[in-house]
matplotlib code that plots the C-alpha trace (Angstrom):
import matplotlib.pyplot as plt

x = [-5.0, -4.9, -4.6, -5.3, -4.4, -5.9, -4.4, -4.9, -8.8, -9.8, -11.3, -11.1, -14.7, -12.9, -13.5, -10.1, -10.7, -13.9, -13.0, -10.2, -12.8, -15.1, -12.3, -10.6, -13.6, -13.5, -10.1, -10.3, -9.7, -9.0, -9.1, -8.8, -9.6, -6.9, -5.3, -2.8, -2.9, -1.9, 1.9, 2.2, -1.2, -1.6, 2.0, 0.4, -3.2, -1.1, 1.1, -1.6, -3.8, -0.5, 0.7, -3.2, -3.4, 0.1, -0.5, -4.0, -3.1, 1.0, 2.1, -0.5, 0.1, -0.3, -1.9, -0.7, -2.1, -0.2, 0.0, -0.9, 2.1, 4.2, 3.1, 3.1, 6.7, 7.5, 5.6, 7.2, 10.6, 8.6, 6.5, 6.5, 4.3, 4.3, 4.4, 3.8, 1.9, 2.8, 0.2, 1.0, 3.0, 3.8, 7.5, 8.1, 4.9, 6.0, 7.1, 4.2, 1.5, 2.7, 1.0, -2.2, -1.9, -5.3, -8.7, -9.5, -11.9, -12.1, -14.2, -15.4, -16.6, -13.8, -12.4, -9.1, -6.5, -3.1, -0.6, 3.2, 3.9, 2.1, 3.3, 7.3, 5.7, 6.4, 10.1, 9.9, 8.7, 10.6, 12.9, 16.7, 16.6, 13.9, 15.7, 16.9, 15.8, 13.1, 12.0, 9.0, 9.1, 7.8, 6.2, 5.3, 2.4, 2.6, -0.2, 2.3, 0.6, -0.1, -0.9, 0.4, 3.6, 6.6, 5.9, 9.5, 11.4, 9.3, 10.4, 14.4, 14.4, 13.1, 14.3, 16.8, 14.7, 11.3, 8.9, 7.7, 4.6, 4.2, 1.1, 0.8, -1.9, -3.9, -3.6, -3.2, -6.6, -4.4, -7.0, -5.6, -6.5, -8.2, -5.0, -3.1, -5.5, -4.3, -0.4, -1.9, -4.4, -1.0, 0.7, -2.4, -1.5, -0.6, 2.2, 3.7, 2.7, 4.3]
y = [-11.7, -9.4, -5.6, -3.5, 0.2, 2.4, 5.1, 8.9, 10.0, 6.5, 4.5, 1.2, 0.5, 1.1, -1.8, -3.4, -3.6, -5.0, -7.4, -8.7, -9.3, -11.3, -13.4, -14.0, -14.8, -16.3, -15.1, -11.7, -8.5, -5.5, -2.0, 1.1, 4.2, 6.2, 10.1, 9.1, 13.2, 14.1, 12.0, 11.9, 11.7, 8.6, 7.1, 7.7, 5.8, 2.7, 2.2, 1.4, -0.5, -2.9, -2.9, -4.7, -6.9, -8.1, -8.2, -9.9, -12.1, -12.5, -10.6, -9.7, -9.7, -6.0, -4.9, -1.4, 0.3, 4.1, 5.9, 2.2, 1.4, 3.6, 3.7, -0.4, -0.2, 2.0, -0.2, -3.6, -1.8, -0.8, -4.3, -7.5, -8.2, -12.3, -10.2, -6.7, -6.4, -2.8, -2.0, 0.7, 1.9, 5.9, 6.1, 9.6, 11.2, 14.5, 15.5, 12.8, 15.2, 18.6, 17.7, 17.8, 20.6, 22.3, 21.4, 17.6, 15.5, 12.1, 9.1, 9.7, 13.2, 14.5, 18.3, 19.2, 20.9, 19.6, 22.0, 21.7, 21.4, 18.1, 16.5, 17.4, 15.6, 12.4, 12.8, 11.8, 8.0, 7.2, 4.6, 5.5, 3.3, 0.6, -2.2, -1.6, -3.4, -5.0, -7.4, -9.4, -10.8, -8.2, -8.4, -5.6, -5.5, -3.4, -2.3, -1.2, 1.4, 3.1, 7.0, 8.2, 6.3, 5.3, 1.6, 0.5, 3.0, 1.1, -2.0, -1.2, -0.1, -3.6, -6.1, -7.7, -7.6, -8.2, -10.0, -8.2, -8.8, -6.3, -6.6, -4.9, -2.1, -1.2, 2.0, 3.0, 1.8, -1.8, -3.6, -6.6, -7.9, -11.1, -12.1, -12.0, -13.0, -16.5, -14.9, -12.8, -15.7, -18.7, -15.5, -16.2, -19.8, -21.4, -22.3, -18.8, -17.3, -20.0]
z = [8.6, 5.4, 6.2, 2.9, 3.2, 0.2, -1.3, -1.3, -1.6, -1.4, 1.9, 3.4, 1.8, -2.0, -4.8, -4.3, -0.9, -1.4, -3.7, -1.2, 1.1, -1.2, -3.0, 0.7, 2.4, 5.2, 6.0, 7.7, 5.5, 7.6, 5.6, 7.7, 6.9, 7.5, 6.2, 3.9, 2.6, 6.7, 6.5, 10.1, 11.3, 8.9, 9.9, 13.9, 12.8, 10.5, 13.4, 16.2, 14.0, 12.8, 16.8, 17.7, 14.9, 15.4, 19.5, 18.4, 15.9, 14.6, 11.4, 9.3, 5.3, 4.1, 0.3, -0.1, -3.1, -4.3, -1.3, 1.2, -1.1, 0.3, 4.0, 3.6, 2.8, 5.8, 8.7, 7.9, 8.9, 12.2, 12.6, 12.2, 8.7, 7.4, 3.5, 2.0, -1.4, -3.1, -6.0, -8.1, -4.7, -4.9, -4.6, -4.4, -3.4, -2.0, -6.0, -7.2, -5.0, -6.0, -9.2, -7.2, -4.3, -3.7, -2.6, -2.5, -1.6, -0.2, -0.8, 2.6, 2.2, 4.2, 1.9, 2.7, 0.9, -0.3, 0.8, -0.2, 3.4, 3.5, 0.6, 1.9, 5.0, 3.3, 2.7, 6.6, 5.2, 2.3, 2.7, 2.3, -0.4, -1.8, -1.0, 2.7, 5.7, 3.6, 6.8, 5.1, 1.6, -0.6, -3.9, -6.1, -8.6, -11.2, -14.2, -16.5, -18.1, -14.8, -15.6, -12.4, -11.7, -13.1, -13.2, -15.3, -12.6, -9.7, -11.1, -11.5, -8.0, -6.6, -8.7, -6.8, -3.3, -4.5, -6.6, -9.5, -11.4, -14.2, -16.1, -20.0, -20.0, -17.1, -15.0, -11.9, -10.5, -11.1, -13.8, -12.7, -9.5, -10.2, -11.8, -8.4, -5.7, -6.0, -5.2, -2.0, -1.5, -1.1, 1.7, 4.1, 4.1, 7.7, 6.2, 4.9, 7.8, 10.2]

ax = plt.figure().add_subplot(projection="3d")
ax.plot(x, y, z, "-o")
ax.set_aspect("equal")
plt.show()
């Protein structure tokens, strides 16, 4: 089982997550929506969905995208995961969202307001440092002209402990998708998740 986790404002029905589905198809895709602006509200929701598909059905693969990204890399430390996508992943959001504090809305509908407070919230997350107790095999996919992040800095940290594929161009809405669905596609395998 694929489990896709979307980043901040977006929703389990977004296009990547939708075009998972359709290119996995029939292979399950699971995309919760989830609070990825409420840090431990959203570490609470992850935790309980990866606990029943794990108890249901092994170690899923996760997709994180941004701010999945970063919550992605925080559950396989916590859970058993077969491998962990990171699109784009947000590696320091607490400074990354100060950029952003105020009213926001999500794809859902749902208004709230990023407050400081929040964004420190997700100093409680962050790995000590990228490469520690990395307990699936990891890849990171990277649009290297991403707007938001530091996609050269991303890929310095894991080189070393992670697969890196950096695309030219793009942004951070990662342009190229189709490029890697074959990569996620060969995780689902029986045999890389045996």
């Amino acid at each position: 089982m694929l489990i896709y986790l979307h980043g901040l404002n977006s929703s389990g029905n977004s296009d990547k997550a939708n075009r998972l589905r359709d290119a996995l198809d029939p292979l399950p895709v699971l995309a919760p929506d989830y609070a990825p602006h409420r840090p431990h509200e959203a570490a609470a929701q992850l935790t309980a969905v990866l606990e029943q598909v794990v108890a249901d059905h092994g170690p899923p693969v996760l997709v994180g995208s941004s701010m999945g990204g970063f919550y992605g890399r925080w559950l396989i430390t916590r859970l058993p995961c077969a491998h962990l996508f990171m699109i784009n992943p947000a590696l320091r959001p607490w400074a990354q969202l100060r950029g952003h504090l105020g009213e926001q809305v999500t794809a859902t509908g749902e208004r709230y307001r990023l407050t400081r407070e929040l964004a420190d919230q997700t100093r409680d997350y962050a790995p000590a440092r990228p490469c520690a107790n990395l307990s699936a095999p990891t890849t990171l996919l990277l649009d290297l002209d991403d707007e938001i992040i530091d996609t050269r800095a991303a890929a310095a940290l894991y080189r070393g402990c992670a697969r890196v594929l950096a695309f030219p161009g793009g942004d951070h809405g990662f342009q190229h998708l189709d490029e890697v669905l074959d990569v996620i596609r060969d995780a689902l395998t029986p045999e890389a998740l045996a």
